[in-house]
N, C-alpha and C positions, 0 to 999 in steps of 0.2 A: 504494500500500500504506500503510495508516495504523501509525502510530507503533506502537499495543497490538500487532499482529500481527508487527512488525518485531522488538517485543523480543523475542515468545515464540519465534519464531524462533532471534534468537539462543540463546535458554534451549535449546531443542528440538539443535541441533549439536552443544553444548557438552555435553548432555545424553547424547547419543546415545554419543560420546568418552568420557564417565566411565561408563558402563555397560559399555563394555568393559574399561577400568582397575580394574570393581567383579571383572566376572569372571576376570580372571587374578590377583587377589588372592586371592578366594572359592576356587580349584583349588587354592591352594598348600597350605591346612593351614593360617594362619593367623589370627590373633584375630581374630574382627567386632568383637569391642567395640573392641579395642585400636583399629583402623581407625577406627573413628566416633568415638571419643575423640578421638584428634589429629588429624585431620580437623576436626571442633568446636571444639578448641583453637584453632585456625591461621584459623578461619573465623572466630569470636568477637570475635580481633586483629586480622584483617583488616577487618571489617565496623567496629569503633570507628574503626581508624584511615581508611577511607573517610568515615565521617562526620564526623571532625577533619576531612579534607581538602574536604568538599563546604561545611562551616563549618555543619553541618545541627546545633543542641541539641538534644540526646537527651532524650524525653519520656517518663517513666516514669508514665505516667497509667493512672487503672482499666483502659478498655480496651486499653490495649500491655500491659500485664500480662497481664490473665486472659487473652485471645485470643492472646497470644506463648505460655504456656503450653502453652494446649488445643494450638493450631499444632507446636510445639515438640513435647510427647507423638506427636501423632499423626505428625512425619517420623522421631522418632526409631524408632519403631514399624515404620515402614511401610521403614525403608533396614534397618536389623537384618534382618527378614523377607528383603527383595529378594537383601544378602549369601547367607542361609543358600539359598534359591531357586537362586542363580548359581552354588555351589557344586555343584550337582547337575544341573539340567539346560541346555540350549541356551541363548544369549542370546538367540538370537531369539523364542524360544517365552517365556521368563520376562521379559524386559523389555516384551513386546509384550503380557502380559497384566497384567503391572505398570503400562503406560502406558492399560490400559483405564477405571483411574480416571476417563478421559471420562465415563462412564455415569452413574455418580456423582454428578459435580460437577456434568452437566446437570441431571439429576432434583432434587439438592439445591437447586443455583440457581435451579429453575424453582420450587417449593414454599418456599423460602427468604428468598430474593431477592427471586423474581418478575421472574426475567428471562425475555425472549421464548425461545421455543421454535419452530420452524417446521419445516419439510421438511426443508429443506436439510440441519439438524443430523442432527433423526433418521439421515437416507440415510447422513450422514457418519458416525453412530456404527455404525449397519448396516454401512459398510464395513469399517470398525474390526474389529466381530465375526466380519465374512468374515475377516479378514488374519490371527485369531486360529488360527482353523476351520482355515483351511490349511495354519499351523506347525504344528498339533497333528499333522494327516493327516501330515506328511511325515517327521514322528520316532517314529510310533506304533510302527516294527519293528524302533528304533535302539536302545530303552530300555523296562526291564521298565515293568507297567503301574502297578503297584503304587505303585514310586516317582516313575514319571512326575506320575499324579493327585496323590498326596501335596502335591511340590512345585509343580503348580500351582496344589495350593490355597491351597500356604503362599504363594506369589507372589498370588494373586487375594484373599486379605486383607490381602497389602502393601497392595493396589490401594486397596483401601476404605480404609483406615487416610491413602492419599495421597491420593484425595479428599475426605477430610474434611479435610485440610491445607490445601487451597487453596479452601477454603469458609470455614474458619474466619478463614485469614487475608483474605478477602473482607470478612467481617460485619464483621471488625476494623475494617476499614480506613473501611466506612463509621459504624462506631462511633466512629469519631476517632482510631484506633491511629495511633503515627509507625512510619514504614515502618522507619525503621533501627532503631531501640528493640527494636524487635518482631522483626526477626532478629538482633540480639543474645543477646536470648531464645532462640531458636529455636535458634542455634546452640550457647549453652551449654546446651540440652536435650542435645543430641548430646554432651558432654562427660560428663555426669552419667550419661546414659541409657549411653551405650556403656561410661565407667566398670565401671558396674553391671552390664552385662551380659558383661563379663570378668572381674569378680570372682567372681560368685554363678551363673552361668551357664557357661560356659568353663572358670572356676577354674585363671584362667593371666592376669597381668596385665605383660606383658612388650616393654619396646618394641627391637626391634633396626633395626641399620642399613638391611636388606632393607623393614623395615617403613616404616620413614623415610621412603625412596622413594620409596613407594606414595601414605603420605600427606600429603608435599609435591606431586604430581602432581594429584591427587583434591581437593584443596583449593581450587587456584588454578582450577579447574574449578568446582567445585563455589559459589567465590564467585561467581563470572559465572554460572552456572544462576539462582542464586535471586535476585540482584539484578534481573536481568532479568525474571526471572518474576515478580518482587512488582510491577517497572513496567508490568509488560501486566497483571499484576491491578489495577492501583490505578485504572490509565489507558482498561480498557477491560475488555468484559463476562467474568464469570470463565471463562460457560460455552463463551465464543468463543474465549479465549485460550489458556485452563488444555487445552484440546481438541489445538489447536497444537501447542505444549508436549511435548503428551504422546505426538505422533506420532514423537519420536527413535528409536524403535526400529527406524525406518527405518536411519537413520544407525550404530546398534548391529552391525542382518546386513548390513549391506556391509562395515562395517571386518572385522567377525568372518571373514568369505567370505574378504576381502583378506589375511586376516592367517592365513589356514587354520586356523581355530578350528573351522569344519565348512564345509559345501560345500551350494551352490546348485544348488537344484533346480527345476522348475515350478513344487512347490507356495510355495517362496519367494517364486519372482518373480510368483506371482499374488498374493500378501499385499503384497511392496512396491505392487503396482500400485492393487491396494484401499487401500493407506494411502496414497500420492500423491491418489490422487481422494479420500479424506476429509480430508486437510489443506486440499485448492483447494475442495472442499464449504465445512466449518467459516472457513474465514478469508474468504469471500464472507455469511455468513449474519448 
């Protein structure tokens, strides 16, 4: 197994773990912003003081800028979004169509980039679409229609908003962005953005103990998700990794199942089985 694969992996577990932590947050009633605020807060300090300790100087150049930016808008975007999504329907239905930003990233990479494209991928994102198709079918009599579709559209523009995130921090990087620089950025996006989006949106800017919790848990998560995912992007192709990656939503309906958040059915276990064969697809292509 090479190194890029090994990391997104790890992103992809760690991943899978803070989507569950997003949605028993999301159920409660309380603030997304306030969450992505200190969450971005804690990541911000986290991520300088990694970079003190790796002894890495912090490159604030054209491209760490503009591209932390762009990068930074579009997660602050696309996690806001996923919150408001988790709040209402299944995780395995919202996370699984959140982590379909696959489709994305390849089409972007392959017009972008120019990175290779083959069978393999296609099949693997084709499976992807099946594991979607069969959350959908298995909650269609569980939840009015109305709100269902709603929310997964508001979730299936998370999606795009997240693979424009892992594209952009791509070009970045081959523009000369420094990796730490640039999620520094990225993460005081999520400070500003969720800010704002609890002041002027919510209109409740309140942090409590309960909240605290939440976003010490989701942080130290959430700094291992993107560490790792910037090193499988840096290290290896976006549309191979970012793919990876973005299969936790495996890891999501099992804990959910485990933790009786909802209940396992065929048409679950026939989505994990379609996203096991497009993770061992994508990570062989």
């Amino acid at each position: 197994m090479s190194y890029p694969v090994l990391f997104a992996l790890l992103s992809l577990s760690l991943s899978g773990l803070n989507d569950i932590v997003f949605k028993i947050y999301s159920t409660g009633g309380r603030s997304r912003g306030v969450f992505l605020f200190g969450v971005g807060l804690i990541w911000t300090l986290s991520q300088w003081g990694l970079a003190k300790i790796q002894g890495t100087p912090l490159e604030f150049n054209h491209a760490t800028i503009a591209f932390g930016l762009l990068a930074g808008l579009f997660l602050t975007l696309s996690n806001l979004m996923l919150l408001e999504s988790l709040g209402q329907i299944e995780v395995s239905l919202a996370t699984t169509i959140y982590r379909l930003n696959t489709i994305g990233v390849v089409l972007f990479s392959y017009f972008m980039l120019h990175e290779s494209f083959g069978w393999l991928k296609g099949f693997g994102i084709f499976l992807g679409l099946i594991a979607v198709f069969f959350l959908y079918k298995s909650q269609i009599h569980q939840t009015h229609q109305k709100q269902l579709l709603l929310f997964m559209g508001v979730a299936g523009v998370a999606s795009l908003f997240r693979a424009s995130y892992g594209v952009s921090s791509k070009v970045g990087f081959l523009d000369g962005a420094d990796r730490n620089s640039m999620l520094i950025i990225i993460s005081a996006s999520w400070v500003v953005g969720g800010g704002i989006y609890a002041i002027l949106r919510e209109k409740r800017f309140r942090i409590t103990r309960e909240k605290t919790r939440f976003i010490m848990i989701s942080s130290v998560l959430v700094v291992g998700i993107v560490n790792f995912l910037m090193l499988a992007i840096q290290h290896g192709e976006a549309s191979t990794v970012i793919p990876i990656a973005n299969m936790s939503f495996v890891i999501a309906l099992l804990l959910s199942v485990a933790l009786k958040m909802e209940k396992l059915n065929k048409m679950k276990i026939g989505a994990i089985s379609c996203a096991i064969g497009s993770i061992l697809l994508l990570a062989q292509s």
